[in-house]
C-alpha positions in Angstrom: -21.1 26.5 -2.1 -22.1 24.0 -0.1 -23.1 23.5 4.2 -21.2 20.2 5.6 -21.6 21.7 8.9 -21.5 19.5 11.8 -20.6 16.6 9.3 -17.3 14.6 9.8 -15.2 14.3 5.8 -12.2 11.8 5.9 -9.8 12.4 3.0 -6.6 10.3 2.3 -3.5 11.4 0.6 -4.4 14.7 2.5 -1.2 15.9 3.0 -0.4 17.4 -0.3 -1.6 18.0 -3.6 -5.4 17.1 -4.6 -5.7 15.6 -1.4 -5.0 18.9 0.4 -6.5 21.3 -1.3 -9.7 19.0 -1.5 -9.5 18.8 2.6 -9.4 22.7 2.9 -12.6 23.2 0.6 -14.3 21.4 2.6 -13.7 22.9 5.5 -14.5 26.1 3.7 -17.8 24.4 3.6 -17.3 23.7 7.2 -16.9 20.2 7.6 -14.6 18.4 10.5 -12.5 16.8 9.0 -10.3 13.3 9.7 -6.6 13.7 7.4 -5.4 10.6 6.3 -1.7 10.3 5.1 1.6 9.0 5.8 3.1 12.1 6.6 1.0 13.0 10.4 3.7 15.9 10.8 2.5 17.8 7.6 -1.4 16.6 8.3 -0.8 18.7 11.9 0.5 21.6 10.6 -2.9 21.6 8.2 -4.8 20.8 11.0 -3.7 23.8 13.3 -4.1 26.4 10.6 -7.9 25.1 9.3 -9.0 25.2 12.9 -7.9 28.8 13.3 -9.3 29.8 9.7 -12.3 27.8 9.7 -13.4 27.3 13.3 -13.6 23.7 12.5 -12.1 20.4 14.2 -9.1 18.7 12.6 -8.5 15.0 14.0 -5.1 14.2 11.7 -4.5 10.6 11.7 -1.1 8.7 10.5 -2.6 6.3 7.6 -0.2 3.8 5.4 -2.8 2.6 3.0 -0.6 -0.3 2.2 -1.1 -1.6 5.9 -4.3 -2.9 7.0 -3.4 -2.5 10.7 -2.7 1.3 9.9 -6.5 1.1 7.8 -7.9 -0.7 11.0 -6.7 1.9 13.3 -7.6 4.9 10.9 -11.0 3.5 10.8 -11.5 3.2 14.2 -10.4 7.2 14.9 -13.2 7.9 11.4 -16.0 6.4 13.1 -15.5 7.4 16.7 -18.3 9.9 17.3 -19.1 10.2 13.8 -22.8 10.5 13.0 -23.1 11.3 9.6 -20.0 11.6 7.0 -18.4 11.5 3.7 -16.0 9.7 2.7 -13.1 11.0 0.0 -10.4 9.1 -0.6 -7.3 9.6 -2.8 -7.3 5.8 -3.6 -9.1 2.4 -2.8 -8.7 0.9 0.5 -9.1 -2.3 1.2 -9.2 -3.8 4.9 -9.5 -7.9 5.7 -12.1 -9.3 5.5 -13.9 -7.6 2.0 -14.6 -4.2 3.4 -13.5 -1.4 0.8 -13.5 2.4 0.7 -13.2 4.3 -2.4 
């Protein structure tokens, strides 16, 4: 398919559904990967089994994407270190201060 290796993919709503099956294809592809959801417990137990099957690295991050101090602080754990990546997210964000992902 395709080669994200050594790039960083951040997906919300990533622990279920679209959202989850969407973060395991791409580390398939062999993307690191940043989980974004509500539901950290859930993103872990993704994160442990990807890392073993894929030889990737999982960072799961708690995300409430109706808070923008939970958006701030996922941000900040996106772009640590993070050279080049791509963004997927389950819904628009919107942080103060105009800055959006979709």
């Amino acid at each position: 398919m395709f080669d994200y290796t050594g790039k960083v993919v951040a997906i919300t709503g990533a622990s279920s559904g679209l959202g989850k099956q969407m973060a395991e294809g791409y580390a398939g592809c062999g993307a690191n990967l940043v989980l974004l959801a509500r539901r950290v417990e859930r993103l872990e137990a993704s994160a442990r089994e990807w890392e073993a099957k894929y030889g990737v690295q999982v960072l799961p991050v708690a995300c409430d994407v109706t808070s923008t101090e939970s958006i701030q602080n996922a941000l900040a754990a996106i772009f640590l270190g993070a050279e080049e990546s791509t963004y997927v997210t389950g819904q628009a964000i919107a942080v103060d201060g105009g800055f959006t992902c979709v």
